[in-house]
C-alpha positions as MATLAB code, in Angstrom:
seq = 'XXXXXXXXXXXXXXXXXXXXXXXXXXXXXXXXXXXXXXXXXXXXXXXXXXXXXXXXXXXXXXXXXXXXXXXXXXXXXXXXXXXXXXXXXXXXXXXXXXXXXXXXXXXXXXXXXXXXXXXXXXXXXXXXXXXXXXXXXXXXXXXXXXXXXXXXXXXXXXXXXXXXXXXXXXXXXXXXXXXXXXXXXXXXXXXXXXXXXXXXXXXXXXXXXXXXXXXXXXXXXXXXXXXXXXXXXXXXXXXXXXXXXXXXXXXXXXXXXXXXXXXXXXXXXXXXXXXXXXXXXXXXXXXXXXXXXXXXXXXXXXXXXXXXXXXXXXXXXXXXXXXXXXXXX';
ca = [
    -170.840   -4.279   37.979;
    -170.797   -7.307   40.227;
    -173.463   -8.066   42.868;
    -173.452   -9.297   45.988;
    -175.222  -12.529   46.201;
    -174.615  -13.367   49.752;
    -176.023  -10.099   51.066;
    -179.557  -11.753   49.385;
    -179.141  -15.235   50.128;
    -182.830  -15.600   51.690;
    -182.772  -12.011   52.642;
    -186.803  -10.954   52.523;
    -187.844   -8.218   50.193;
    -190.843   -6.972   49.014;
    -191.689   -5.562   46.347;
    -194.610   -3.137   45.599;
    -195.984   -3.235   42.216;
    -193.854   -6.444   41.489;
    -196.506   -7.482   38.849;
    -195.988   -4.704   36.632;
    -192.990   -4.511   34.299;
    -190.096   -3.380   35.953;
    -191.108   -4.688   39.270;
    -191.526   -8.323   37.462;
    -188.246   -7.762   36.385;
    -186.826   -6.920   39.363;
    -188.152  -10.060   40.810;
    -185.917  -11.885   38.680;
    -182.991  -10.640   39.615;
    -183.349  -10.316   43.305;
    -184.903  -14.776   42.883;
    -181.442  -14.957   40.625;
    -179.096  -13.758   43.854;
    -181.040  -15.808   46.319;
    -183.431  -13.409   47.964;
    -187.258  -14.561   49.643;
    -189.549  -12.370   47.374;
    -192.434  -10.661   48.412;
    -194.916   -9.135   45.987;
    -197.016   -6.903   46.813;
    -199.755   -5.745   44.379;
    -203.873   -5.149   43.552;
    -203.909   -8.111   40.637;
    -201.974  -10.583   38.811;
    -202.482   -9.445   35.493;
    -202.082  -12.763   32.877;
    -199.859  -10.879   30.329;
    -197.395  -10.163   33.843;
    -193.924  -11.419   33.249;
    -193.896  -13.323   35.938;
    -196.500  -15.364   34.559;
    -194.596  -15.121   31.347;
    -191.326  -16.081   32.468;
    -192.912  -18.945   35.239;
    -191.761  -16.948   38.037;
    -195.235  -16.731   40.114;
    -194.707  -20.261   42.467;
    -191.163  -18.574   42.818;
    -192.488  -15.526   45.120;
    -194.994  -14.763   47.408;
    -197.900  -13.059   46.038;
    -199.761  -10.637   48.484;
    -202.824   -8.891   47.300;
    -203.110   -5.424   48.448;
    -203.176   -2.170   47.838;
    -200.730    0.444   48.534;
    -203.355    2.853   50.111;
    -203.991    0.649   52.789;
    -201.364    1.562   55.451;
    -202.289   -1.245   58.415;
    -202.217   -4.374   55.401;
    -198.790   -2.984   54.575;
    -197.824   -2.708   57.931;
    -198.815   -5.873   58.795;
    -197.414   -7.952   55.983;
    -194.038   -6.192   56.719;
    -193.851   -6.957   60.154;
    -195.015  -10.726   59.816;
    -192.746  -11.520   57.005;
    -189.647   -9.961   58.917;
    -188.694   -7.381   55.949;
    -185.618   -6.319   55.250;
    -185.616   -4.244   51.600;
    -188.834   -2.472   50.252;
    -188.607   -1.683   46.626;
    -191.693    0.402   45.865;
    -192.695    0.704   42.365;
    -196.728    0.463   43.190;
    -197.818    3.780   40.841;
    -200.556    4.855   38.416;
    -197.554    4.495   35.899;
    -199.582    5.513   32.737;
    -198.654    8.842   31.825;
    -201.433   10.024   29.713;
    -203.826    8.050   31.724;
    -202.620   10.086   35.122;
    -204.600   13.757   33.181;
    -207.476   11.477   32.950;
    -207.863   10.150   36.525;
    -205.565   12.775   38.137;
    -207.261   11.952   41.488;
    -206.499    8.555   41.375;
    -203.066    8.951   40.484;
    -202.734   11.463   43.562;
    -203.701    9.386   46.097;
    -202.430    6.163   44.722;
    -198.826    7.657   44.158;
    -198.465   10.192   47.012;
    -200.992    8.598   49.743;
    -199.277    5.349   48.656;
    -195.952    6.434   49.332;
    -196.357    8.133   52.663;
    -197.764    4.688   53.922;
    -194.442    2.638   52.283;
    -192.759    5.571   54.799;
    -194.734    5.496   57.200;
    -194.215    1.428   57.337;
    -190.530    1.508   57.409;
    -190.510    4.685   59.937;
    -192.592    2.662   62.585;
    -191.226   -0.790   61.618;
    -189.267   -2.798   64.569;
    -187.301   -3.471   61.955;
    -186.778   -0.530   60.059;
    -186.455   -2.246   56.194;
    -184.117   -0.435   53.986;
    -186.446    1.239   51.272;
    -185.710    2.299   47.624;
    -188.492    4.450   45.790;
    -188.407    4.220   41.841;
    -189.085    7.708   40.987;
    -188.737    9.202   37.310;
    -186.686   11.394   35.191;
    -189.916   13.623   34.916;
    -189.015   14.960   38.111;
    -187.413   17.525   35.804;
    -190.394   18.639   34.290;
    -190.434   19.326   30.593;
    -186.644   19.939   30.426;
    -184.774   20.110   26.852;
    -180.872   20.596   26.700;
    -178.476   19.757   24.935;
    -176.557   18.917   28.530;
    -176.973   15.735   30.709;
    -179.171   16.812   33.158;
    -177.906   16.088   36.988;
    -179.440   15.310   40.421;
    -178.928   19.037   41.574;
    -181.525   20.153   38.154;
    -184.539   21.471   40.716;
    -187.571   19.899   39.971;
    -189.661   21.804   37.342;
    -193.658   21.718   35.419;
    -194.324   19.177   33.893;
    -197.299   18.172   31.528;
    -198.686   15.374   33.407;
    -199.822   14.701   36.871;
    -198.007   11.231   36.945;
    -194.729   13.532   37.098;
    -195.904   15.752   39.914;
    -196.539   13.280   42.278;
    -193.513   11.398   41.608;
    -191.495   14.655   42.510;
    -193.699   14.448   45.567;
    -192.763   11.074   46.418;
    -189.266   11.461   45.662;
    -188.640   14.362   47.935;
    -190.821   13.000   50.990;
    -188.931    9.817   50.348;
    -185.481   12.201   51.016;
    -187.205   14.271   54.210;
    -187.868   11.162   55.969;
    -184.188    9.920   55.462;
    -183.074   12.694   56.704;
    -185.570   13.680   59.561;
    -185.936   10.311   60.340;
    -182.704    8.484   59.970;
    -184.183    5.555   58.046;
    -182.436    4.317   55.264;
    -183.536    5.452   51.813;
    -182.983    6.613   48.766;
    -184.729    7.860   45.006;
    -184.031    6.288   41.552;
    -184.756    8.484   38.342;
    -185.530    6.642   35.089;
    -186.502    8.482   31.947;
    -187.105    5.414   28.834;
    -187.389    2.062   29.491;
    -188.007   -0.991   27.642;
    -187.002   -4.596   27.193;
    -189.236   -8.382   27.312;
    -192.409   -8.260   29.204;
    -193.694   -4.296   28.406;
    -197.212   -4.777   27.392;
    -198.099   -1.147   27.522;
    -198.868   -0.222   23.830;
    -199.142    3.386   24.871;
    -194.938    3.249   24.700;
    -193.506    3.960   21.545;
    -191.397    0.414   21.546;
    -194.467   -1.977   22.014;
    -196.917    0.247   19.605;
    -193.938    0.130   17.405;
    -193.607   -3.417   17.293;
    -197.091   -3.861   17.134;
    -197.873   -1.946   14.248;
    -194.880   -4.130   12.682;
    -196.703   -7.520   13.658;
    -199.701   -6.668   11.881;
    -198.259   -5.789    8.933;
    -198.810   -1.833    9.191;
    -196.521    0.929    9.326;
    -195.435    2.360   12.134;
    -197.098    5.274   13.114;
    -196.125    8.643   15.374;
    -199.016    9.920   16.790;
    -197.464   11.796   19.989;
    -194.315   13.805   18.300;
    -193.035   14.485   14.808;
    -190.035   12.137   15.457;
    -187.489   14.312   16.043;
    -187.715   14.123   20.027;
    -183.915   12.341   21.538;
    -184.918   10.375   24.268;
    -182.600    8.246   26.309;
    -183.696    4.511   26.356;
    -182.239    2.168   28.686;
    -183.206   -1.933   29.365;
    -185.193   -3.033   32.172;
    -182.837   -5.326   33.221;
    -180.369   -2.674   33.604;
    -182.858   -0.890   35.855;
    -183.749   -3.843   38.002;
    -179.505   -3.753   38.534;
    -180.304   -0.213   39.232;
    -181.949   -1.019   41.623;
    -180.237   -3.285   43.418;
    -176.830   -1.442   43.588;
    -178.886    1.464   45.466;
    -180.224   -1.259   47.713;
    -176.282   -2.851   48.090;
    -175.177    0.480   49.050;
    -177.697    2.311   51.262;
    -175.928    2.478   54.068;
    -174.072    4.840   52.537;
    -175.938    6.936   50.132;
    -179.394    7.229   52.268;
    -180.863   10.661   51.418;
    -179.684   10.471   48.038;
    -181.264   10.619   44.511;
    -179.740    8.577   41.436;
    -180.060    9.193   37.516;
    -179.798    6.301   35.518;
    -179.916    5.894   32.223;
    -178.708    3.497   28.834;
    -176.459    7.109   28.125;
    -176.846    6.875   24.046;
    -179.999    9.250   23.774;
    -181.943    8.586   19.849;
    -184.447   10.341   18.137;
    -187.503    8.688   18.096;
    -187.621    8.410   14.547;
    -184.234    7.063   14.469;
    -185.679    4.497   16.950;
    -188.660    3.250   14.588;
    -186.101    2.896   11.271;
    -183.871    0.870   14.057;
    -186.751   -1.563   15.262;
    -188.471   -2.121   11.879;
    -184.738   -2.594   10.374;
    -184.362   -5.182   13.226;
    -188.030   -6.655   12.995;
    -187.829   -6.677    9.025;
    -184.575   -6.788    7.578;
    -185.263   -3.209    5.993;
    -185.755    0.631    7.591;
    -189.578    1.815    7.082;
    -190.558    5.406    7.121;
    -193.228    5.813   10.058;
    -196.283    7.439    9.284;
    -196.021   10.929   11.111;
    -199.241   12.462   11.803;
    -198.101   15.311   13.915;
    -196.694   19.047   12.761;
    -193.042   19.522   13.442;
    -192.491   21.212   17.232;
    -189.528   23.397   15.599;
    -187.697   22.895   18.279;
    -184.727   20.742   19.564;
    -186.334   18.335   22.559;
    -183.600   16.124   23.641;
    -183.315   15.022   27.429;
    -180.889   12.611   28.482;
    -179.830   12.052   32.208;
    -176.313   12.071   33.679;
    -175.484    8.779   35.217;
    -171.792    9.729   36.283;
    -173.021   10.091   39.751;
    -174.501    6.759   39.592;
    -171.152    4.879   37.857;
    -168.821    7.105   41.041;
    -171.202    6.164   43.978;
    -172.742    2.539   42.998;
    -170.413    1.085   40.800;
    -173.232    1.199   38.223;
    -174.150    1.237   34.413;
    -175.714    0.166   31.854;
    -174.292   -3.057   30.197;
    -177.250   -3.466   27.324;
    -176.864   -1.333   24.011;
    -180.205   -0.148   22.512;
    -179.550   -2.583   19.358;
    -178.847   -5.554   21.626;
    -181.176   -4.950   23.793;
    -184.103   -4.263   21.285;
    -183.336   -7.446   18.891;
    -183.680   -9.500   22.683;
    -187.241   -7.798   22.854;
    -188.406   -8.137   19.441;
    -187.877  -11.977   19.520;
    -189.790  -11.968   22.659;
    -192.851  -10.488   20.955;
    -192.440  -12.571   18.422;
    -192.896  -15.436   20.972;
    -195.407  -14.982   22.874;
    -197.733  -12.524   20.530;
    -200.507  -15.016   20.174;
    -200.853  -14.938   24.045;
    -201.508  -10.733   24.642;
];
């Protein structure tokens, strides 16, 4: 899938949550087409991949947070914004059952003010909202699961207000006639993921210091779909390149070769060491089949997108990129 570099050349985006991992990533590409970057965020964190990858003279850095509506406002209007990616969240899954508050307001509140920005903009910016393949709840099947699934329970409150999000996100496209649309992600990984809660860093980790991998969250026999965040940040983009005509709409995306996660460890530590190691499994066997995978085909018809990393590619790129910086997180 080609871009379109001229439609960026100096075109001014910002970007909410740009210092977290996909957002940092996503800076990259939209600085690599020629866009003015905007990013908006709480903190630079020092293990950011912007810092990593020397990108922070590159953009603009505004500190703020996402629940303050007239700062947002503000900074949109005097920086003349055309494209609002929000990825601002309480991302942390587990964490979200610990602070659910926090992740309510921060997600949902949070939201409603990107919309409520673009709604009463002069400019109305174009606006795409990275939502998550948990909008389908706890869902196992053995096929792809579509944009039409409903949404369904899920086990964390991270989930439920990213269904929130995702369908006020739709309403105000449609009520509203501003131009907007939802990304769903299930797995992703790739250089710059410093969250050791995800089974790729902890993975890797665990190999760095000499220890066996460990499962501490599933019995390994879970297929989840993994795909590279730099095939998300083109995600991304090709919603953003072709809202005009798809505003209203929700996207799947995926890497479309779903693995078991034990599968995945015995890949990495092959990768990392030269030879497959057994992780350490230290929870009972679910008995069941839980395999979730998205169906991208209406991504591929509509945006001319998909994935161009494979997992092994893709994961030998991140190991070596552990590797490199480790003494530095």
């Amino acid at each position: 899938m080609e871009s379109n570099n001229s439609h960026w050349h100096k075109r001014p985006c910002l970007i909410t949550g740009g210092a977290g991992f996909g957002g940092a990533h996503l800076c990259d590409q939209l600085l690599s087409r020629g866009a003015r970057v905007y990013v908006y965020d709480r903190h630079l964190p020092k293990d950011s991949y912007l810092v990593f990858k020397g990108l922070v003279d590159r953009v603009n850095f505004i500190q703020g947070d996402i629940r303050d509506l007239e700062y947002l406002k503000m900074v949109t209007s005097r920086f003349e914004i055309a494209n609002i990616f929000h990825l601002a969240a309480q991302a942390i899954k587990p964490q979200s059952n610990i602070i659910p508050y926090e992740t309510s307001v921060v997600n949902t509140l949070g939201t409603c003010n990107v919309l409520e920005t673009v709604r009463t903009a002069k400019q109305s910016p174009h606006l795409v909202f990275a939502s998550t393949g948990g909008y389908y709840g706890t869902f196992f099947s053995e096929d792809l699961i579509n944009e039409d699934f409903p949404p369904l329970v899920g086990d964390n409150v991270y989930s439920a207000t990213k269904v929130a999000g995702d369908i006020a996100v739709r309403y105000y496209a449609n009520i509203f006639g501003i131009k907007a649309a939802t990304c769903r992600f299930m797995q992703t990984y790739g250089p710059g993921d410093t969250q050791f809660s995800r089974i790729i860093p902890i993975t890797v980790k665990y190999l760095m210091n000499g220890q066996h991998p460990k499962l501490t969250r599933c019995d390994g026999t879970p297929q989840w779909d993994f795909m590279h965040v730099r095939d998300m940040a083109g995600a991304y983009i090709a919603v953003a390149e072709n809202i005009e005509e798809v505003s209203g709409e929700a996207f799947n995306f995926g890497g479309g070769s779903p693995i078991s996660v034990k599968e995945l460890v015995l890949l990495i530590s092959k990768i990392f060491t030269g030879k497959e190691i057994e992780p350490v499994i230290l929870m009972k066997p679910s008995g069941i089949l839980q395999k979730s995978c998205l169906d991208i085909s209406k991504a591929k018809s509509l945006l001319g997108w998909e994935p161009v990393i494979s997992l092994e590619d893709g994961l030998k790129e991140t190991i070596a990129w552990y590797r490199g910086i480790w003494d530095q997180i």
